[in-house]
C-alpha positions in Angstrom: 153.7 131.1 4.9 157.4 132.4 5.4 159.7 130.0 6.9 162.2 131.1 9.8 165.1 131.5 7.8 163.4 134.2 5.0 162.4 135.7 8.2 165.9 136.2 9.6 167.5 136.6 6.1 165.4 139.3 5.4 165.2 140.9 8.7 161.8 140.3 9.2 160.3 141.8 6.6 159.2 141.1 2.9 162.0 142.5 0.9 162.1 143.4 -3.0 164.8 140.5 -3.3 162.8 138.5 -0.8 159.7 138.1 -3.0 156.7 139.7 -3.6 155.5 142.7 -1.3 152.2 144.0 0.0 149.0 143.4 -2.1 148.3 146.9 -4.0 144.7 147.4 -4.5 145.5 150.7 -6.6 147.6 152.8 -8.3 149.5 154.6 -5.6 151.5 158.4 -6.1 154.0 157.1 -3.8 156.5 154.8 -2.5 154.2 151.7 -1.4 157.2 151.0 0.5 158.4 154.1 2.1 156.3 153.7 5.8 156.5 157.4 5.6 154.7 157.7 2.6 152.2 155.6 3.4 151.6 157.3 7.0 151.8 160.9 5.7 150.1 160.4 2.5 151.1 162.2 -1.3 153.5 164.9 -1.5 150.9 167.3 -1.7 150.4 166.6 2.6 154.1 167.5 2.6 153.8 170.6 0.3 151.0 171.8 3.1 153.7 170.6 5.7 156.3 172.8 4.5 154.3 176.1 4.6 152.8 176.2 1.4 149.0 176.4 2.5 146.0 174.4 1.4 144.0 175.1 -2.2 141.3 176.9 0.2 141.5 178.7 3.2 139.6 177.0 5.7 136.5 178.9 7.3 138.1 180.3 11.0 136.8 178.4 14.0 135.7 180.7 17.1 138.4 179.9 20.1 135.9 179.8 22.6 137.2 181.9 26.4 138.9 178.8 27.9 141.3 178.7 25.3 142.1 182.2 24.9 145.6 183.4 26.1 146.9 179.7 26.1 148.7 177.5 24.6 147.4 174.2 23.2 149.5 171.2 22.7 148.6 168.5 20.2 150.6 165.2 21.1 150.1 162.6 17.9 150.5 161.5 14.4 149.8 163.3 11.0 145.9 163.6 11.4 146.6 166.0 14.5 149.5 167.9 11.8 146.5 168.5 9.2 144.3 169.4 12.6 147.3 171.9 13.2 147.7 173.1 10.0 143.6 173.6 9.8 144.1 175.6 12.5 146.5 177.8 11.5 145.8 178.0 7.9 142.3 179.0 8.7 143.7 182.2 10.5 146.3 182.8 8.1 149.8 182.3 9.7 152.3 180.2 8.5 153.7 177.4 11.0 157.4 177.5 12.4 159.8 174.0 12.4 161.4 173.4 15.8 164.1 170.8 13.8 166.5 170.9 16.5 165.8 169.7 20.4 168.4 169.3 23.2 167.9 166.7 26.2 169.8 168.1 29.6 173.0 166.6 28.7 173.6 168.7 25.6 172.8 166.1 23.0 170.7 166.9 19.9 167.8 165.3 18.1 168.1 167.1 14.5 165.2 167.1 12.2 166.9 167.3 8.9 164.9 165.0 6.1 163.7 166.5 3.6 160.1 166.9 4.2 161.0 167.4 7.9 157.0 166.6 8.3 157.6 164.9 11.9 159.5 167.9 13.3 157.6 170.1 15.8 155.5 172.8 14.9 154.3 175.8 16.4 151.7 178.7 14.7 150.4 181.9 16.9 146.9 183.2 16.4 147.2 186.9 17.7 143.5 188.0 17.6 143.3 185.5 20.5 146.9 185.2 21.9 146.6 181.5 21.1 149.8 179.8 20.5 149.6 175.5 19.1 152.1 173.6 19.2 152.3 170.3 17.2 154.6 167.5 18.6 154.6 163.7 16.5 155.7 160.6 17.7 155.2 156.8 16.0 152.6 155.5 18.9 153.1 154.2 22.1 153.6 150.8 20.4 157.4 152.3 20.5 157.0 152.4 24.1 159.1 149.4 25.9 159.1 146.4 24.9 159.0 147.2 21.8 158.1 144.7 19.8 160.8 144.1 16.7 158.0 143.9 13.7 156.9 148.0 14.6 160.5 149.3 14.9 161.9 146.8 11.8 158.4 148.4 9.9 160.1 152.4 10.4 163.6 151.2 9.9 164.1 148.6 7.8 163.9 150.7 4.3 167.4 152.5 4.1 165.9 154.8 1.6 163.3 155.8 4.7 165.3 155.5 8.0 166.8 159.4 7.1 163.1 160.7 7.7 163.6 159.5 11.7 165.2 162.3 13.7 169.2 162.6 13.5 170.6 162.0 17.0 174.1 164.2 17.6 176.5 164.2 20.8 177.7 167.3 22.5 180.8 167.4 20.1 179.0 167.2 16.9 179.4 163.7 16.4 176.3 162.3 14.7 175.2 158.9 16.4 172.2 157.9 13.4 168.7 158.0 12.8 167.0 156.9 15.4 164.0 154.9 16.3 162.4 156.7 19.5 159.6 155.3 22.1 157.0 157.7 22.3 157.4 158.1 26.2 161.5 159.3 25.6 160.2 161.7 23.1 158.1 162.8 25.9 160.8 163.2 29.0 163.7 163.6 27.4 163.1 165.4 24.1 159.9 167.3 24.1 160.8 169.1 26.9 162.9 171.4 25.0 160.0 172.6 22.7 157.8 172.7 25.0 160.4 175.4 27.0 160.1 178.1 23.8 156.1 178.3 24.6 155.1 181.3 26.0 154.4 181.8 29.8 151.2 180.7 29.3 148.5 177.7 30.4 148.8 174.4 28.5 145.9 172.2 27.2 147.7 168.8 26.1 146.0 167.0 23.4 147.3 163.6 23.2 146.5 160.3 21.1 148.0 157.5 19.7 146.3 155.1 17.1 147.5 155.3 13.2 151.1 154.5 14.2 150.1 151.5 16.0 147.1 150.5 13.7 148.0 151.3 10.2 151.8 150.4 10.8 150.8 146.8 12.1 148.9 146.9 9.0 151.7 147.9 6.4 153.5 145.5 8.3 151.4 142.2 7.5 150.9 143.6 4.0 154.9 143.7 3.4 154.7 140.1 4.8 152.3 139.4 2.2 150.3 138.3 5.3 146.2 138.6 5.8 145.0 141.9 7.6 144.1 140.2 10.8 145.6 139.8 14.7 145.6 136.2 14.6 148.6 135.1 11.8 149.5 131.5 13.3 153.0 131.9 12.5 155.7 131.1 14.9 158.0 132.7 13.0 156.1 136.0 13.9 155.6 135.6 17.0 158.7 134.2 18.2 161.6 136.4 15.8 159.3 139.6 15.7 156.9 139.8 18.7 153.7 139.8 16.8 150.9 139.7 19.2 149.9 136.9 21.0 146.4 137.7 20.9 143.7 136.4 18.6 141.6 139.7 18.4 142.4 142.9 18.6 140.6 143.8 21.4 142.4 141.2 23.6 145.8 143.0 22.2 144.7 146.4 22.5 143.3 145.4 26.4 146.4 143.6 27.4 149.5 145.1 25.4 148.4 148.7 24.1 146.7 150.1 26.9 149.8 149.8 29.3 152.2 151.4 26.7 149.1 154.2 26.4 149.6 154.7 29.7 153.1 155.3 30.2 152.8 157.6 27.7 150.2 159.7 29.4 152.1 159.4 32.8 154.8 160.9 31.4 153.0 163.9 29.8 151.6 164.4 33.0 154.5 164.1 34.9 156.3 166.6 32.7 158.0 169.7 34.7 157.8 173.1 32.4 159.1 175.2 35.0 157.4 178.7 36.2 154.9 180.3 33.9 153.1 177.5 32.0 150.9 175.5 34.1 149.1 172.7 32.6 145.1 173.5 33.1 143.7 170.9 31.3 144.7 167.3 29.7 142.6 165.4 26.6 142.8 162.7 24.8 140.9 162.5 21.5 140.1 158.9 20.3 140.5 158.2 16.2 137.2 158.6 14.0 136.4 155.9 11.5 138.4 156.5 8.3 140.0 154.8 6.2 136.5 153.4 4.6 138.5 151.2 1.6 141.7 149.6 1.7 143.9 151.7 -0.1 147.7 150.2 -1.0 146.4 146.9 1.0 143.6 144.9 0.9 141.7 144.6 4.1 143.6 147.7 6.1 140.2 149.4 6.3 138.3 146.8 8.1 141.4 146.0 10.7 142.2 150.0 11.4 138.4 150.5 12.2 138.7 147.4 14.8 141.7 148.6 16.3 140.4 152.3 16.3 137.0 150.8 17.9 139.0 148.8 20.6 141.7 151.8 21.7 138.5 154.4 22.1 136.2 151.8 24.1 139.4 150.9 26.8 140.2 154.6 27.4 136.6 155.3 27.7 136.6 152.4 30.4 139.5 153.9 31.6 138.1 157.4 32.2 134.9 156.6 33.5 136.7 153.9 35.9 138.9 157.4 37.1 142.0 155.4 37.4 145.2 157.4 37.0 146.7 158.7 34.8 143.4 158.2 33.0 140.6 159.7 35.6 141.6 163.7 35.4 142.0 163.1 31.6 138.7 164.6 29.2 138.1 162.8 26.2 137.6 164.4 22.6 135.7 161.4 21.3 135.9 162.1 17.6 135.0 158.3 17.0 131.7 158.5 19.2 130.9 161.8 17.7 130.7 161.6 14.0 130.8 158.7 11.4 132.1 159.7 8.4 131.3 158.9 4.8 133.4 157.5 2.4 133.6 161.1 0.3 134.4 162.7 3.5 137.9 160.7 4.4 141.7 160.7 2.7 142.6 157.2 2.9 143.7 157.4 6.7 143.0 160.8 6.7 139.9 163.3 6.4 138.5 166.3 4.0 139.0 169.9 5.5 134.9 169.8 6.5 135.8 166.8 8.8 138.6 168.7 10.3 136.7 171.5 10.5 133.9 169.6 12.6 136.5 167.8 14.9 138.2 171.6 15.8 134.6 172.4 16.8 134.5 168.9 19.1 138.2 169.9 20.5 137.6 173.3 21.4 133.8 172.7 23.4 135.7 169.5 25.2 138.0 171.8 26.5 135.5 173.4 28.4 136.1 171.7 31.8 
């Protein structure tokens, strides 16, 4: 167990000059600790990020009438980019980077790393007027209070932090990479995407789940800690807000569903102007991959019990009808299918699982 002071001498996480870091289960083909790496996966997910297409063109899906003439806004974390670039790779066209947003007073966020695979996205189907739009944040877990451990797990690696977003003043002046809750990328940010859309209907897609689940996993695995909620360590509770909680559904209940929800209240209290009213609003829960451990020994196991808690609140949540939650449709990727071990990417999923769960999005739409 880590005393205190390693704690606070090495800002909270397991440093190379600090000791010995996560427990590697296999060979990796990237940078164990780069959070990015491990989020995003090899830099073949980049290469596909950056334009350069998949080995095989994915079969097209059918965008069914309700979706025909819209725009559809996906709202999450690197499973809904290879969604997105599904999507557009099956029709053929080749995504567009927004790397640069502006907030009402003139400042900038700048996308400027080099694999720029955060930055928002947008693709246009023609043969059915369909324009996507991908927007990434790192879970409402960023959403106040933060607790330290999630933003020290994005930030602490200087060799990582220039993969955040750049934020620049009105006269140039950069400010730094910043660390962002999901619910300011949402008001203040997002906004200025969401503005190039065409005058068109929305359907918002939103989620949150691997930057909460896998990060608090890459987290305990840098602290050479056991995959679990309940640590029974002072040191991480007290210095770095780990949760208080035993289980994760008691955490998930009592901590994640409130930061879920001010994240959904601000989607749907976002003001696009004339032309683009918002039709419809989903929320797709996370299927059941990862299916082994990966870089660190018991992540599989801990993501599936997080994954299982998030879906079975906002299903109470739903059904309940309480707001934000009770005009809100669920894609329930988790209830719907349970993968096999062949058929998931680590955290990720094979192009037929993709292909199924752009079937699941586009019928759940129909409401």
């Amino acid at each position: 167990m880590l005393s205190l002071i390693t704690l606070l001498l090495c800002g909270g996480l397991l440093l190379p000059q600090c000791g010995s870091g996560m427990k590697i289960a296999r060979p990796l083909q990237y940078d164990p600790d780069n959070i990015f790496d491990y989020m995003y996966g090899s830099e073949q997910s980049f290469q596909e990020t950056m334009g350069k297409g998949t080995e095989h063109t994915p079969a097209k899906p059918s965008v069914p009438a309700h979706l025909r003439d819209h725009n559809l806004v996906m709202l999450g974390d690197s499973n809904d980019r290879k969604i997105f670039l599904h999507i557009c790779d099956s029709y053929d066209v080749i995504p567009h980077q927004i790397r640069t947003l502006t907030d009402n007073e003139g400042r900038q966020l700048q996308y400027r790393y080099k694999h720029k695979a955060a930055a928002p996205q947008t693709c246009y189907v023609p043969e059915y007027n369909l324009t996507i739009m991908l927007l990434q944040h790192f879970g409402v877990t960023s959403v106040s209070p933060a607790p330290k451990w999630h933003k020290q797990s994005i930030t602490w690696n200087p060799g990582q932090t220039n993969q955040l977003p750049m934020h620049v003043l009105p006269n140039g002046k950069d400010e730094g990479y910043e660390y962002i809750p999901s619910d300011e990328l949402v008001r203040r940010w997002f906004p200025s995407a969401l503005k190039q859309l065409p005058r068109a209907p929305i359907t918002f897609v939103a989620q949150s789940s691997l930057w909460d689940s896998a990060v608090s996993a890459f987290f305990l695995g840098k602290m050479n800690k056991s995959i679990t909620m309940d640590q029974g360590d002072d040191g991480l509770y007290t210095q770095l807000d780990w949760p208080r909680s035993a289980h994760v559904d008691g955490h998930v209940l009592t901590e994640w569903l409130p930061q879920a929800t001010v994240f959904l209240d601000a989607i749907k209290n976002l003001q696009l102007g004339e032309g683009r009213p918002v039709e419809r609003f989903l929320w797709r829960t996370n299927s059941n991959c990862p299916l082994d451990d990966g870089p660190i020994q018991g992540q599989s196991v801990f993501i599936n019990r997080y994954s299982d808690a998030q879906a079975k609140v906002v299903r109470a949540e739903v059904k309940a009808g309480k707001q934000p939650w009770g005009s809100v449709r669920l894609v329930d990727w988790r209830a719907a299918y349970a993968h096999k071990a062949d058929e998931c990417d680590g955290i990720h999923y094979q192009q037929s699982a993709y292909a199924r769960y752009v079937k699941l999005l586009f019928s759940s739409a129909n409401y």
